[in-house]
Biopython code that builds the backbone (N, CA, C, O; Angstrom):
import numpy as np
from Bio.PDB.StructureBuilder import StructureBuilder

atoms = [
    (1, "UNK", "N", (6.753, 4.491, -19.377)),
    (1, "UNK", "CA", (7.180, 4.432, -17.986)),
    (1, "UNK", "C", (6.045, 3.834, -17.145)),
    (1, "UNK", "O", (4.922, 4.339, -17.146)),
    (2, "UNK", "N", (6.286, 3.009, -16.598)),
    (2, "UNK", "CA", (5.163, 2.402, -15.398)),
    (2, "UNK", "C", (5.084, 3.191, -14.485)),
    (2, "UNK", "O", (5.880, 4.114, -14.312)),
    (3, "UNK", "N", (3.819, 2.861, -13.559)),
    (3, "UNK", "CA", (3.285, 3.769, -12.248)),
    (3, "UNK", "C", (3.510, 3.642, -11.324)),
    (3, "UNK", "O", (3.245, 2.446, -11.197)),
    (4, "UNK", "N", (3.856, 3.972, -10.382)),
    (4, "UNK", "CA", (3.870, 3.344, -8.903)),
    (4, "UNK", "C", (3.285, 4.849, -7.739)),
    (4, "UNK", "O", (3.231, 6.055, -7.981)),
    (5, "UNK", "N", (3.023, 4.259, -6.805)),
    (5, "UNK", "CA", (2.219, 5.376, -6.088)),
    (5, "UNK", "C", (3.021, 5.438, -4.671)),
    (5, "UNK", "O", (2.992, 4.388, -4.029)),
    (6, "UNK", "N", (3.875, 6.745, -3.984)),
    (6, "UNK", "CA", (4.559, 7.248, -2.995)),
    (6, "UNK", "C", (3.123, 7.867, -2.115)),
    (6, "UNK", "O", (2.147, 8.501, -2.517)),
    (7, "UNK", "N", (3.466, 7.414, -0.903)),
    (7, "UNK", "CA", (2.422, 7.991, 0.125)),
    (7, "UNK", "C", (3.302, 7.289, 1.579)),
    (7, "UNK", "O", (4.208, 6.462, 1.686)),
    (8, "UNK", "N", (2.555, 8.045, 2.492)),
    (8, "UNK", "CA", (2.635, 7.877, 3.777)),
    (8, "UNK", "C", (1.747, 7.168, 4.228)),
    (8, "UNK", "O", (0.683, 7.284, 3.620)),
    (9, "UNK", "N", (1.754, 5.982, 5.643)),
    (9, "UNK", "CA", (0.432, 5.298, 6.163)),
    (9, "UNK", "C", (0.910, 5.167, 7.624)),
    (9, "UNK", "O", (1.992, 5.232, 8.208)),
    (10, "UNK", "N", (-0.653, 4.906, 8.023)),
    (10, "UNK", "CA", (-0.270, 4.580, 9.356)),
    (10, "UNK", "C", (-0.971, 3.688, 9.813)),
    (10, "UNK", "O", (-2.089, 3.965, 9.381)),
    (11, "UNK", "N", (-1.053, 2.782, 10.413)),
    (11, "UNK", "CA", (-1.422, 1.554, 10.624)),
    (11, "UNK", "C", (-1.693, 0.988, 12.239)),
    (11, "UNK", "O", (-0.950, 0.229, 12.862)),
    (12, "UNK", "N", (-3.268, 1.728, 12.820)),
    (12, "UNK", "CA", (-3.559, 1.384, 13.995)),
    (12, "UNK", "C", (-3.525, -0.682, 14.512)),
    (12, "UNK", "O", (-3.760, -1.678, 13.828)),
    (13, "UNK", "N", (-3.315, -0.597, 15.277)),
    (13, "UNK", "CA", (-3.499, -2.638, 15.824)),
    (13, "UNK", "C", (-4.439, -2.404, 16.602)),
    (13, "UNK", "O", (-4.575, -1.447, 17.364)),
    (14, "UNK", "N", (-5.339, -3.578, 16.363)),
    (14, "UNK", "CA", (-6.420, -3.402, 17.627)),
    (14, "UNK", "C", (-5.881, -4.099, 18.427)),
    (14, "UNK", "O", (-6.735, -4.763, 19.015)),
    (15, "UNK", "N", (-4.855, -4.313, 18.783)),
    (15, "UNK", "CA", (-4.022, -5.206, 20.567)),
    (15, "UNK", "C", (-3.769, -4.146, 20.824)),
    (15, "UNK", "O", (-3.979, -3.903, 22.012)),
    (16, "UNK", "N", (-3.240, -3.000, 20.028)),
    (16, "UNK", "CA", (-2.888, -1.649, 21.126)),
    (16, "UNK", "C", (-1.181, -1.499, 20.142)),
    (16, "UNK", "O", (-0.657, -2.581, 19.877)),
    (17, "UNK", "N", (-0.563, -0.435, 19.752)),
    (17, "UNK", "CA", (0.309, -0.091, 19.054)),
    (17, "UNK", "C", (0.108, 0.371, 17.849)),
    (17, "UNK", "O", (-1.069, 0.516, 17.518)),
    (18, "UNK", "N", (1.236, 0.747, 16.814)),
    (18, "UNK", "CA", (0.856, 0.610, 15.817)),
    (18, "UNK", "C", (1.901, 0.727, 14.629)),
    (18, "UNK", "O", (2.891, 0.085, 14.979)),
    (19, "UNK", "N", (2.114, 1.327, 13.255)),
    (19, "UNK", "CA", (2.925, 1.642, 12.550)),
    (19, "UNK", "C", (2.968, 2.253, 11.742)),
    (19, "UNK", "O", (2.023, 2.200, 10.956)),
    (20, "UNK", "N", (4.134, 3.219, 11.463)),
    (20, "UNK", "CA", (3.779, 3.895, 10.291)),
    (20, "UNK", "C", (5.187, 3.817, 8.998)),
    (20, "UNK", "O", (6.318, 3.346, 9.114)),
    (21, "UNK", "N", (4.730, 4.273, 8.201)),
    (21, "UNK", "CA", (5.621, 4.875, 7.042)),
    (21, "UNK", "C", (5.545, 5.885, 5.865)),
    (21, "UNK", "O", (4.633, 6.185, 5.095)),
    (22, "UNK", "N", (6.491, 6.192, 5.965)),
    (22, "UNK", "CA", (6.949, 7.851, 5.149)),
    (22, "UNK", "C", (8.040, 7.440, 4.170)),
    (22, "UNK", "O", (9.136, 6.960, 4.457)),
    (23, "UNK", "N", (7.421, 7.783, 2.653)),
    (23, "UNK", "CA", (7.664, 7.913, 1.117)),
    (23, "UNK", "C", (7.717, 6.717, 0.887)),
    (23, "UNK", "O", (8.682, 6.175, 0.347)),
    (24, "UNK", "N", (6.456, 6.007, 1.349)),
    (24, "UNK", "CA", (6.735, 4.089, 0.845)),
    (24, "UNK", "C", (6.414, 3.982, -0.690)),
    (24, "UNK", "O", (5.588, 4.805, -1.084)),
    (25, "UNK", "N", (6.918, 3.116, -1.623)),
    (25, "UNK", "CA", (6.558, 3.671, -2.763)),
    (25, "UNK", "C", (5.874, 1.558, -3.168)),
    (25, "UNK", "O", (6.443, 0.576, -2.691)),
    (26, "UNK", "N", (4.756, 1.502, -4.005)),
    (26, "UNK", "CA", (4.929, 0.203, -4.606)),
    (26, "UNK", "C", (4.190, 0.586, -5.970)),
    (26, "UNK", "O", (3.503, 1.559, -6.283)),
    (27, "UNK", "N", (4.520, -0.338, -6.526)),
    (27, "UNK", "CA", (3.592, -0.453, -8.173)),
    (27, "UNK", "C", (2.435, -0.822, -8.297)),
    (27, "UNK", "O", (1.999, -1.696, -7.549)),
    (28, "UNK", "N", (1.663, -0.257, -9.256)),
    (28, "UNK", "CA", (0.718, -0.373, -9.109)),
    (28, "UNK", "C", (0.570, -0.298, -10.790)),
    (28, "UNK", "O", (1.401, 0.208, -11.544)),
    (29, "UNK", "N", (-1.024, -1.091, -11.276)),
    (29, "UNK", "CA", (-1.085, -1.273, -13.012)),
    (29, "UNK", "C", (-2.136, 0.327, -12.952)),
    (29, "UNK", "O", (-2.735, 0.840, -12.008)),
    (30, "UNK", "N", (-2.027, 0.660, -14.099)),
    (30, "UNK", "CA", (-3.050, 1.894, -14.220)),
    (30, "UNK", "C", (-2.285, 2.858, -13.972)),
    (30, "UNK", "O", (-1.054, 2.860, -13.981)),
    (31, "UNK", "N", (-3.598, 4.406, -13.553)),
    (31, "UNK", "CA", (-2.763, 5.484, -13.052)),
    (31, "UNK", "C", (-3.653, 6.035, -11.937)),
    (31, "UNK", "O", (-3.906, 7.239, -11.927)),
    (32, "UNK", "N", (-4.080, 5.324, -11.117)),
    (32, "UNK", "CA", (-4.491, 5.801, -9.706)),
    (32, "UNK", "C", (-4.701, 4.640, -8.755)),
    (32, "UNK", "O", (-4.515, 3.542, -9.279)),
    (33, "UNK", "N", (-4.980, 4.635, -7.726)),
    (33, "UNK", "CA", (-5.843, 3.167, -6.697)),
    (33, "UNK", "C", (-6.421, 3.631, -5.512)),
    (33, "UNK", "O", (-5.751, 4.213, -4.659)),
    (34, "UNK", "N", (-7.276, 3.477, -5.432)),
    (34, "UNK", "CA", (-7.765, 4.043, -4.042)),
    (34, "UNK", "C", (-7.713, 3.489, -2.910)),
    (34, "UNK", "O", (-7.589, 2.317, -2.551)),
    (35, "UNK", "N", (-7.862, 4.816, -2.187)),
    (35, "UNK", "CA", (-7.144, 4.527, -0.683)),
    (35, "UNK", "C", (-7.336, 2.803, -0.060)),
    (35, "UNK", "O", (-6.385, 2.063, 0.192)),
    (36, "UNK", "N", (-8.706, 2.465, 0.081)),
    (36, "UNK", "CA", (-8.975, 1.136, 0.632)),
    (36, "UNK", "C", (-7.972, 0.428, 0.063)),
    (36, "UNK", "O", (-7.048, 0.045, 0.781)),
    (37, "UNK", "N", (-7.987, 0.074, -1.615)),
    (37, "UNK", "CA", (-7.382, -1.022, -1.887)),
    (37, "UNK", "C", (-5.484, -0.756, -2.016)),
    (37, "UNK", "O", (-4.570, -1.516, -2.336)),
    (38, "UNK", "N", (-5.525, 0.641, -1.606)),
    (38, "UNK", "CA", (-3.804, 0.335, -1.142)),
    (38, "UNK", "C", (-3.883, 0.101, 0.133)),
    (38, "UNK", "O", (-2.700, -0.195, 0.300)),
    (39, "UNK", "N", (-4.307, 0.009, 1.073)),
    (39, "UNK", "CA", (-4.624, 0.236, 2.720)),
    (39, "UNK", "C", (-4.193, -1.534, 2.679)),
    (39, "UNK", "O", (-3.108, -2.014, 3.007)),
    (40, "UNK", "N", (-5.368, -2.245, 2.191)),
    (40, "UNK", "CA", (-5.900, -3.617, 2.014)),
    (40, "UNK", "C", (-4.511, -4.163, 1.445)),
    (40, "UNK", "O", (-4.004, -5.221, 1.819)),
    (41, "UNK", "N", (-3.907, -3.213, 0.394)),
    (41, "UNK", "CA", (-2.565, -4.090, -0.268)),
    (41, "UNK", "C", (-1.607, -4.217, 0.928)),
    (41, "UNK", "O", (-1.203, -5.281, 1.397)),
    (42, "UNK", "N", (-1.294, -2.943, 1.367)),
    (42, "UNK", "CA", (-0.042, -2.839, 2.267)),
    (42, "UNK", "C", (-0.390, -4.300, 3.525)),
    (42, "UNK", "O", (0.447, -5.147, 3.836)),
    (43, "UNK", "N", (-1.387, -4.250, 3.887)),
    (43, "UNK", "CA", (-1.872, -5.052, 5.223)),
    (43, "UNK", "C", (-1.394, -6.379, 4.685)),
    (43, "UNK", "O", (-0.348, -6.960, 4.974)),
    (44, "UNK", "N", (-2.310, -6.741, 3.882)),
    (44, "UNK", "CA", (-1.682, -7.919, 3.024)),
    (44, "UNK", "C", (-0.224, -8.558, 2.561)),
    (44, "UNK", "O", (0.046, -9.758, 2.605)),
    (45, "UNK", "N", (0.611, -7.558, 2.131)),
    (45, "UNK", "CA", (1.785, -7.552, 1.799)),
    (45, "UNK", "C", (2.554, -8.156, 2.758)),
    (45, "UNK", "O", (3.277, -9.150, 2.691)),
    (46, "UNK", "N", (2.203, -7.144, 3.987)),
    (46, "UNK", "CA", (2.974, -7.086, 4.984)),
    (46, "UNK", "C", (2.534, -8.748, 5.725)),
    (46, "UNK", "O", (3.378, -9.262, 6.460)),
    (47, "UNK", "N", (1.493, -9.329, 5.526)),
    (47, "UNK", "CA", (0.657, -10.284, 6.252)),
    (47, "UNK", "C", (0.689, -9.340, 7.876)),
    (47, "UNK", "O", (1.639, -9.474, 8.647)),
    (48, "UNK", "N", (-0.275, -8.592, 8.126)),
    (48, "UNK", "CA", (-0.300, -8.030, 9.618)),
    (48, "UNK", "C", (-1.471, -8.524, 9.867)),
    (48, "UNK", "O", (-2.402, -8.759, 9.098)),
    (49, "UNK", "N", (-1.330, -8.729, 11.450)),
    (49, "UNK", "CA", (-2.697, -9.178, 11.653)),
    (49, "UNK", "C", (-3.384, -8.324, 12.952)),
    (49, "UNK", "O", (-2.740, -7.484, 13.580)),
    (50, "UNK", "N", (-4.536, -8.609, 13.198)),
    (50, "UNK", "CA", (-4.863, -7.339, 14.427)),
    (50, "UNK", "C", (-5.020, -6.084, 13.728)),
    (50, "UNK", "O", (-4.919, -5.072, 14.421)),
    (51, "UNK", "N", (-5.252, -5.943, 12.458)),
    (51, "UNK", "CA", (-5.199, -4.632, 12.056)),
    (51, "UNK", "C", (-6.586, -3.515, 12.184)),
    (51, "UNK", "O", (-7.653, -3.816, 11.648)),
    (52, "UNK", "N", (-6.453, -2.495, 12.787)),
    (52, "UNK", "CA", (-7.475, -1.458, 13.077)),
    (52, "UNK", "C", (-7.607, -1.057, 12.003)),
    (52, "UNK", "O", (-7.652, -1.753, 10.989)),
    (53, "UNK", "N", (-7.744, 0.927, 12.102)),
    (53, "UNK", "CA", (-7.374, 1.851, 11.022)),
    (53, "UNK", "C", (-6.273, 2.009, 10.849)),
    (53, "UNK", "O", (-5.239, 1.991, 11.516)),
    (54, "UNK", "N", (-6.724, 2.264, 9.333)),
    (54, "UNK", "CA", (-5.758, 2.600, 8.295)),
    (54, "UNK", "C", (-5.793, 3.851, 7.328)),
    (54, "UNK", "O", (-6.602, 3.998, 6.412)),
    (55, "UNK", "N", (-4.810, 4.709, 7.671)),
    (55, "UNK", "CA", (-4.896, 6.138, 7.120)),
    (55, "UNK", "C", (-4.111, 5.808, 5.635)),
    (55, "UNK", "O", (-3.746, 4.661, 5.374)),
    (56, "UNK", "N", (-3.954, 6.638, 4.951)),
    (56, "UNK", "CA", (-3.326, 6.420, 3.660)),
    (56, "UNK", "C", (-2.890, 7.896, 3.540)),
    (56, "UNK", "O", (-3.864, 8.571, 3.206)),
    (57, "UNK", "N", (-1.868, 8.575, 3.680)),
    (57, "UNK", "CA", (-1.680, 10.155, 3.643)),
    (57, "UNK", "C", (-0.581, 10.306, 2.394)),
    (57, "UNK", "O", (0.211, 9.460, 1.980)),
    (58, "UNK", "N", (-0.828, 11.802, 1.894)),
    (58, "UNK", "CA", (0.285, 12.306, 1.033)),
    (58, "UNK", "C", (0.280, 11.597, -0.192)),
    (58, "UNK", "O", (1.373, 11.529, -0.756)),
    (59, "UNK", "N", (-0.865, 10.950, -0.840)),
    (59, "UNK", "CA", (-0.374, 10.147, -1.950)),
    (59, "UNK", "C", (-0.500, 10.768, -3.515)),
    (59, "UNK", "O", (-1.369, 11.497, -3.993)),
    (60, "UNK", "N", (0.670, 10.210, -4.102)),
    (60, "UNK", "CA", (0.924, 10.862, -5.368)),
    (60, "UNK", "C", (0.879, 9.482, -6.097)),
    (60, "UNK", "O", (0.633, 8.333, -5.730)),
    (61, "UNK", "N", (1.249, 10.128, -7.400)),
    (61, "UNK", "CA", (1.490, 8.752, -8.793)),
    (61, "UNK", "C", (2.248, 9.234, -9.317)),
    (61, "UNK", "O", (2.194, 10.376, -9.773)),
    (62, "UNK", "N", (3.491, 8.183, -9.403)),
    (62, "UNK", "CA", (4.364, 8.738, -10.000)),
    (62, "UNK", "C", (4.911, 7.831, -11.120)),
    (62, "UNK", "O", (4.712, 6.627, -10.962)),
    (63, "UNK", "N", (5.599, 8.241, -12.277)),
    (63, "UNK", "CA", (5.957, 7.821, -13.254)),
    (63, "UNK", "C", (7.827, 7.216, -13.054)),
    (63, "UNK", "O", (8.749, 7.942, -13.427)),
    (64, "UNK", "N", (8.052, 5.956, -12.482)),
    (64, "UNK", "CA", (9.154, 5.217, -12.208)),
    (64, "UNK", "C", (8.838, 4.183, -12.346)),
    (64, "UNK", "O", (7.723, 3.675, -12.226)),
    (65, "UNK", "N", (10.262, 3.553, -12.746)),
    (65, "UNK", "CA", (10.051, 1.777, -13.312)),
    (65, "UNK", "C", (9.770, 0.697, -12.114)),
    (65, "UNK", "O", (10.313, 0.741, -11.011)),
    (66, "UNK", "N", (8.908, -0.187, -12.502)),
    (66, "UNK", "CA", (8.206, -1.014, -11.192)),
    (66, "UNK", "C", (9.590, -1.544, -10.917)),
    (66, "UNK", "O", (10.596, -1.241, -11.559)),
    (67, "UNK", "N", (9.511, -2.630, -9.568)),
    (67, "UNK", "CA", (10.610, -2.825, -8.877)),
    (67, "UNK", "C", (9.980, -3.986, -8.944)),
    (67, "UNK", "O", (10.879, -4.645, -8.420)),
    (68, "UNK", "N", (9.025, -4.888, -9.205)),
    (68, "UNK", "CA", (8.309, -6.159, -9.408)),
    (68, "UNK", "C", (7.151, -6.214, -9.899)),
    (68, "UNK", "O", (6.659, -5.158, -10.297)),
    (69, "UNK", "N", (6.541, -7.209, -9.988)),
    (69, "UNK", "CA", (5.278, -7.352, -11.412)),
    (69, "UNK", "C", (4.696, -6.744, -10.413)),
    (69, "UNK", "O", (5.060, -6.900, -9.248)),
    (70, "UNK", "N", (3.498, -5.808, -10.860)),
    (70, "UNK", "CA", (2.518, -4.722, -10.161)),
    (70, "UNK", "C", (1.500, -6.083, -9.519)),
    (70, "UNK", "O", (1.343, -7.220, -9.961)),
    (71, "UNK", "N", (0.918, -5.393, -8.293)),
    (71, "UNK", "CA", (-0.162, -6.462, -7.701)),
    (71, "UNK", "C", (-1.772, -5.402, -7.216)),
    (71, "UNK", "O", (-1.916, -4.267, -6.761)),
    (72, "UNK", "N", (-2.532, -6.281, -7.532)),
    (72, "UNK", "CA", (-3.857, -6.036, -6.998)),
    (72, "UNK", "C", (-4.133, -6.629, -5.575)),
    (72, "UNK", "O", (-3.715, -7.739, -5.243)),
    (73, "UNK", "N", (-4.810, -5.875, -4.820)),
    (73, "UNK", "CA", (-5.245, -5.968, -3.713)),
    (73, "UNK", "C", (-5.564, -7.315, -3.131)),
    (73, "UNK", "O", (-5.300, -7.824, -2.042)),
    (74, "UNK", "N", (-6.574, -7.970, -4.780)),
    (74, "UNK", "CA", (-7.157, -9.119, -4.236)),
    (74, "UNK", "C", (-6.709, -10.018, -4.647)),
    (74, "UNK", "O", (-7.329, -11.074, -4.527)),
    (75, "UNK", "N", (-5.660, -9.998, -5.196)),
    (75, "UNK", "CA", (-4.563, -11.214, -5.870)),
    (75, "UNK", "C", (-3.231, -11.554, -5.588)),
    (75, "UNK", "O", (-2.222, -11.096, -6.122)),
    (76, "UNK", "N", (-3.360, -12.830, -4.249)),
    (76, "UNK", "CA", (-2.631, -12.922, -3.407)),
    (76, "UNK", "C", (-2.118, -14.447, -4.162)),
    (76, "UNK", "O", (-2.036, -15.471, -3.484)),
    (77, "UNK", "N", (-1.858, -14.432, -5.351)),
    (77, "UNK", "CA", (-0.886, -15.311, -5.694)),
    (77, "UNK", "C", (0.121, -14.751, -5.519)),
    (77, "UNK", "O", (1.037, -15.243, -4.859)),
    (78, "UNK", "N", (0.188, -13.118, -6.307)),
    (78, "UNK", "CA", (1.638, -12.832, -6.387)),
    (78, "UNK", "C", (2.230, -12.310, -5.169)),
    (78, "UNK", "O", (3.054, -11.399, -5.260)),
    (79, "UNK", "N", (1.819, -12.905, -3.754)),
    (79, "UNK", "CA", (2.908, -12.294, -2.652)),
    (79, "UNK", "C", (3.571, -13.179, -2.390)),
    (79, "UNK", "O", (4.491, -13.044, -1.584)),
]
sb = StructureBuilder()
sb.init_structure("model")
sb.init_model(0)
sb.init_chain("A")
sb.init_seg("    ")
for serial, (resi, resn, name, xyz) in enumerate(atoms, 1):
    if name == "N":
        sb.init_residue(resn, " ", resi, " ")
    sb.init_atom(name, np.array(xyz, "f"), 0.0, 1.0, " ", f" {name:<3s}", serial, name[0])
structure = sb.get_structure()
């Protein structure tokens, strides 16, 4: 079974606003990732820009089938 990691984030803008989400789930290779480089993935993913802090809350690893080839933080071929 592949990994993928469920957590909550929240996502300050330095223009002023911000965003969050609750039980976001993505894949990930291995069986952990730390906070920065999911913080760094999501930002990325999303292409956001203006981005402040970044919380990373509630995170688990869980054992469900990926939903697309797993990505690293710093490997922005596959977005």
């Amino acid at each position: 079974m592949d990994k993928r990691v469920l957590f909550d984030f929240e996502i300050e803008f330095t223009n002023g606003g911000g965003l969050q989400g609750q039980a976001f789930r993505l894949d990930i290779d291995g069986d952990d990732i730390a906070d920065e480089e999911l913080a760094k993935y999501i930002v990325e993913d999303m292409r956001l820009l203006m981005v402040g802090n970044v919380k990373i809350l509630n995170k688990q690893i869980i054992n469900e089938q990926h939903k697309r080839s797993a990505h690293h933080a710093d490997d922005t071929t596959k977005l």
